[in-house]
C-alpha positions as CSV (number, residue, x, y, z in Angstrom):
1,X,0.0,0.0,0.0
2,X,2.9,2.2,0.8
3,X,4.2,1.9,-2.6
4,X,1.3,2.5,-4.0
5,X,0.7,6.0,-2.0
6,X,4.9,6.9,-3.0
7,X,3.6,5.7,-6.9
8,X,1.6,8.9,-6.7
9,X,4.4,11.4,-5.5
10,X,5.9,10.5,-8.9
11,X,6.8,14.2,-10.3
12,X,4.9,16.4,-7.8
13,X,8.2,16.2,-5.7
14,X,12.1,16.4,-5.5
15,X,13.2,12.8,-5.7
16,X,15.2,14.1,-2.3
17,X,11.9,14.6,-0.3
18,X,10.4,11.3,-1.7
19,X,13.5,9.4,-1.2
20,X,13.4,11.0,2.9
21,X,9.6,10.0,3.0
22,X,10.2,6.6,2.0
23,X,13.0,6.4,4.3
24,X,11.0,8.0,7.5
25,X,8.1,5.8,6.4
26,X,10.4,2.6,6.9
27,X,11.5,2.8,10.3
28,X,7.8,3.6,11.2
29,X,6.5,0.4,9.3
30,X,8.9,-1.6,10.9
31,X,7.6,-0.3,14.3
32,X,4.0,-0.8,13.6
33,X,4.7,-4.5,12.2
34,X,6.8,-5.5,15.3
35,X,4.1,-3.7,17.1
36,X,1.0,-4.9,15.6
37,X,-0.2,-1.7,14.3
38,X,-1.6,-0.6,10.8
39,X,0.8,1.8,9.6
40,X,-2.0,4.0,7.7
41,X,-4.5,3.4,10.4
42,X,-2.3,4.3,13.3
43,X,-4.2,5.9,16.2
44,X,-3.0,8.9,18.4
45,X,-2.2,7.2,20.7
46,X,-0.3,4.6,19.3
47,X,1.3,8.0,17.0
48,X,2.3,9.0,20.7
49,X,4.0,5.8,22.0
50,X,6.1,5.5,18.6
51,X,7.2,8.7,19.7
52,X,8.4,7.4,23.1
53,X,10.3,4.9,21.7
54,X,11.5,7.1,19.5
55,X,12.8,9.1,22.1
56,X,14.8,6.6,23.4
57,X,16.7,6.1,20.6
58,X,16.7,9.2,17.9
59,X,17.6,12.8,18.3
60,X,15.1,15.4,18.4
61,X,15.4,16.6,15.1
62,X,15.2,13.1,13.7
63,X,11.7,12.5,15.5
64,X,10.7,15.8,14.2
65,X,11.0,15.1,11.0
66,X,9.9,11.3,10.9
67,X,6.5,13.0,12.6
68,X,6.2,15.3,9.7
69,X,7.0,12.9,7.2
70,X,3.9,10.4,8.3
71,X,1.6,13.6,8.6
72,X,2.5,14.2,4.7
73,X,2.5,10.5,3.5
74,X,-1.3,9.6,5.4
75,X,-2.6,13.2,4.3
76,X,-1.9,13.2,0.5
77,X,-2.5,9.6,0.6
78,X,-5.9,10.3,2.0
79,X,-5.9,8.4,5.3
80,X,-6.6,10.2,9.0
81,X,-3.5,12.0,10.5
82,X,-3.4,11.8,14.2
83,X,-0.1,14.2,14.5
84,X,-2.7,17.1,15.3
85,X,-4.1,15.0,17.9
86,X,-3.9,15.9,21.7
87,X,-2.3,12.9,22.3
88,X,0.5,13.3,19.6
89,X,0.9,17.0,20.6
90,X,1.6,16.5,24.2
91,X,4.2,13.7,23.4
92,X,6.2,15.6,21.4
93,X,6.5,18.4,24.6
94,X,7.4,15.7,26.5
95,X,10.3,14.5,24.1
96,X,11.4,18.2,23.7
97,X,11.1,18.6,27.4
98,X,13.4,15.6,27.4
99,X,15.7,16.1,24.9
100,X,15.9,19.5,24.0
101,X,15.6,21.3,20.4
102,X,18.8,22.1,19.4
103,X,20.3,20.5,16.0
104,X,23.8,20.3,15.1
105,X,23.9,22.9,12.6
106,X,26.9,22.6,9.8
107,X,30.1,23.7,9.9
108,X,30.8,26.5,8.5
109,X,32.9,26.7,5.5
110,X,34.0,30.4,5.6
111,X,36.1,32.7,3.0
112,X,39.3,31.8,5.5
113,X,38.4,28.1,5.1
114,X,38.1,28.2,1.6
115,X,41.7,29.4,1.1
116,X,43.1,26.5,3.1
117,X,41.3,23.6,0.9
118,X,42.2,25.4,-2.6
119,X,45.8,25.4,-1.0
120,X,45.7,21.7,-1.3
121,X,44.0,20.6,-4.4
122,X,46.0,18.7,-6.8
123,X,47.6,20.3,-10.3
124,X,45.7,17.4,-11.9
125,X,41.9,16.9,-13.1
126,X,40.6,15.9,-9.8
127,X,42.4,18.8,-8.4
128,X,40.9,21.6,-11.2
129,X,37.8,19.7,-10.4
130,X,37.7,20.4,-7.0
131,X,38.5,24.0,-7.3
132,X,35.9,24.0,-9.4
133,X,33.1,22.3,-6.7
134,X,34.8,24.6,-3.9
135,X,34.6,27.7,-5.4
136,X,30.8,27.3,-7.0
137,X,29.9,25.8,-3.8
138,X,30.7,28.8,-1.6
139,X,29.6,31.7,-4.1
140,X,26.2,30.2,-5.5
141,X,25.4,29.2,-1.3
142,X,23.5,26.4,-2.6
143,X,22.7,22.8,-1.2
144,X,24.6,20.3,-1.7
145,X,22.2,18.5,-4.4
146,X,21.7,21.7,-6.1
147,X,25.6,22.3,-5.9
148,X,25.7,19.3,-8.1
149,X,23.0,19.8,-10.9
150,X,24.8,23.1,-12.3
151,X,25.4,22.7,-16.2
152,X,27.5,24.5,-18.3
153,X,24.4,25.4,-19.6
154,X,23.0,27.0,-16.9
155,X,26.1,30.0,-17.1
156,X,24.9,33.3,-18.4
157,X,25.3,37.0,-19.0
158,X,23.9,39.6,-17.1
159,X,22.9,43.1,-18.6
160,X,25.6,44.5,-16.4
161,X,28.4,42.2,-18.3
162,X,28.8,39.9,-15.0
163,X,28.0,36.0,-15.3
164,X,25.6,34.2,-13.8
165,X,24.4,30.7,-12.5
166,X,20.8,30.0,-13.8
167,X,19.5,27.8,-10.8
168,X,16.3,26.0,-12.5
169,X,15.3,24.2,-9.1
170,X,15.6,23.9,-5.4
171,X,14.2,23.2,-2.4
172,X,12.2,26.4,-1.9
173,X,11.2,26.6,-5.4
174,X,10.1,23.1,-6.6
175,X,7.9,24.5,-9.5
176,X,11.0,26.0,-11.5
177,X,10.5,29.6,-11.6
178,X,14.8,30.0,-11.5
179,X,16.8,32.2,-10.4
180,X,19.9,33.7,-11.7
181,X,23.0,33.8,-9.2
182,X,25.9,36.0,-9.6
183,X,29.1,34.7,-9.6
184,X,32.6,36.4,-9.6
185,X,34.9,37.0,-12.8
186,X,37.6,34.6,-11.3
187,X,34.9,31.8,-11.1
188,X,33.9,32.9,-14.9
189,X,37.3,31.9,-16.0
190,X,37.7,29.1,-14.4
191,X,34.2,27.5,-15.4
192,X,35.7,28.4,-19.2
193,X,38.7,26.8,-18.4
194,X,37.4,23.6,-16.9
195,X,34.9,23.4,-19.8
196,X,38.2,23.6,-22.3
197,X,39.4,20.5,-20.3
198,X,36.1,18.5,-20.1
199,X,33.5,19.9,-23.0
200,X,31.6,22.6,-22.7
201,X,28.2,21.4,-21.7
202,X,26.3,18.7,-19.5
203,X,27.2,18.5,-15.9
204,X,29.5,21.4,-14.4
205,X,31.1,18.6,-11.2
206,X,31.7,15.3,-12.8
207,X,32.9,12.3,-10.9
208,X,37.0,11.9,-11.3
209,X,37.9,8.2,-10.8
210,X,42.0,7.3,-9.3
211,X,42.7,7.5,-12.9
212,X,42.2,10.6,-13.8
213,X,39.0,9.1,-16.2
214,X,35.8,12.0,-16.0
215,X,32.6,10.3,-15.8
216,X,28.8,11.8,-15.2
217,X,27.8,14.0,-12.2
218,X,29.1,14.1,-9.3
219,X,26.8,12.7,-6.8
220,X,25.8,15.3,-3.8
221,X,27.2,12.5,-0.9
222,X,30.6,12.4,-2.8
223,X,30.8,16.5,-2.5
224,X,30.7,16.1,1.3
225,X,33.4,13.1,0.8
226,X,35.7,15.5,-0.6
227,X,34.7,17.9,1.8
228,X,36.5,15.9,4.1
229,X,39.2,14.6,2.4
230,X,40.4,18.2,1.7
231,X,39.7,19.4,5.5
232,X,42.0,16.0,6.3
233,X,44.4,17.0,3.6
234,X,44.7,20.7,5.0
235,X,44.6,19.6,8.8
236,X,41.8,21.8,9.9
237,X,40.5,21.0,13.2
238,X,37.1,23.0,12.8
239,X,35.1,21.0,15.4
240,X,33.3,18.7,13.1
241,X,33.1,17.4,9.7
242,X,32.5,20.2,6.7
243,X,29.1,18.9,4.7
244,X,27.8,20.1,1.6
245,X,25.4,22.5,4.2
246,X,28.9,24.4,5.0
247,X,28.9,26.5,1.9
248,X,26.0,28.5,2.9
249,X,26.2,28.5,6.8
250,X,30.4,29.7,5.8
251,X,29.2,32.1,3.4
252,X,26.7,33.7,5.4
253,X,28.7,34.2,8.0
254,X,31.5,36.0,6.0
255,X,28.6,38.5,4.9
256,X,27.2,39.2,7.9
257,X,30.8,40.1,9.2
258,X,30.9,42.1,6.0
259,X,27.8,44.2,7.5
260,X,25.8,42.9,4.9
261,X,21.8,43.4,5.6
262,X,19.6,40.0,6.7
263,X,17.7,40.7,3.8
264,X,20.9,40.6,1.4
265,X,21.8,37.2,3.2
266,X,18.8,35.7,2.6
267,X,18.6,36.7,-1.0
268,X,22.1,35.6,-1.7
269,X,21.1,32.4,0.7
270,X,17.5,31.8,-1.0
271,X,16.1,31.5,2.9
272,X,12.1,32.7,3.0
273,X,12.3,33.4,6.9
274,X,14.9,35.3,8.5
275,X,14.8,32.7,11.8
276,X,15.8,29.8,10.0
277,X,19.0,32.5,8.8
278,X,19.1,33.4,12.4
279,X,18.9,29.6,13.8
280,X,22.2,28.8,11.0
281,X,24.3,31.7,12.3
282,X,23.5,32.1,16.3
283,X,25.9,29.3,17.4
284,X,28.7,30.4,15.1
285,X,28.8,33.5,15.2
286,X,29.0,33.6,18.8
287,X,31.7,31.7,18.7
């Protein structure tokens, strides 16, 4: 039944958010079936002790987001959601009463950072490659997925003579309306230079095997892999791992030391609500 109800998100969402669904929707099936309840007839109350065992084993963000996941699934699959329920609603203050809200936010891949991993990319095609991912990465201030479907295509002219990233999709725009992202001359060059080496079209990040062979795009998980193998390569102890999320908690920050306005951070950013900007920079910025 389940794969029925995912047969119908077929092109109304980001492959991302169905792929996240299923994978929320799995750990709650295997629940109900170990204890004996009918995934898309679960009760409130039954809602509310998944949530305690939940509890006992995730973090809060993780149950937060499995919650929202079932509300979405039963609702467009046109079953009763119990998340509004009393019961539901007063388990989840008891599991942030528990727990807490914070979330590990990413860290941040700042202007300094960035210096320190170019430092130590290669002369070869995985290393051009990488300047390449680093340097789109931390301009356009994109997600990591999003990172990876820029095409050579996708470069264009502004009136003003600058170029541009065309960005045809994203999370907070799932319909393609676009947007159009400046990026600086330097990064101009060196997307014309890259092209020379690889062919000036398809996929701007490409997968580079241990022989130096290009192959089709590089896949958003193996951005955050070389993430981390450049922080390792550079020795920067920056209390965590750098993600593909870095780019645009790093590059926020660097404009909001700049004195840059919250409302030019969240246009450069593509963030709707200035808490969620707020919630990315509080931690770090302190720091």
């Amino acid at each position: 039944m389940l794969d029925d109800i995912f047969a119908k998100f077929d092109g109304a969402f980001a492959e991302s958010t169905i792929k996240a669904y299923r994978s929320d929707l799995k750990q709650f099936n295997k629940w109900c079936l170990a204890s004996g309840h009918a995934p898309l007839e679960i009760s409130a109350a039954h809602l509310a002790d998944y949530i305690g065992y939940m509890s006992e084993r995730s973090a809060s963000a993780t149950i937060r987001r499995r919650i929202a996941s079932i509300s979405s699934v039963l609702k467009l699959g046109g079953f009763p959601d119990p998340t509004g329920e009393p019961e539901v609603i007063l388990a989840m203050k008891r599991m942030h009463r528990r727990k807490g809200r914070a979330q590990r936010q990413a860290v941040p891949l700042t202007r300094n950072v960035l210096g320190s991993l170019l430092s130590v990319c290669g002369s070869d095609i995985r290393g051009m490659r990488d300047r390449v991912m680093l340097q789109v990465g931390y301009e356009s201030m994109r997600r990591r997925n999003e990172i990876c479907r820029f095409r050579f295509e996708d470069i264009e002219i502004l009136p003003n003579g600058r170029a541009g990233l065309r960005l045809n999709f994203s999370k907070a725009d799932q319909y393609g309306t676009g947007k159009l992202i400046p990026i600086s001359p330097q990064l101009h060059q060196q997307l014309k230079t890259w092209g020379e080496h690889i062919g000036p079209s398809g996929f701007l990040l490409r997968s580079v095997n241990k022989y130096g062979d290009v192959g089709d795009q590089l896949h958003p998980t193996s951005l955050s892999s070389r993430l981390q193998e450049l922080q390792r390569k550079a020795g920067l102890d920056l209390g965590g791992r750098l993600t593909g999320h870095s780019f645009r908690v790093g590059a926020a920050l660097d404009l909001l030391d700049q004195g840059e306005p919250m409302e030019r951070i969240m246009l450069r950013g593509g963030w709707s609500a200035e808490a969620t900007v707020i919630r990315y920079l509080r931690e770090w910025q302190a720091i």
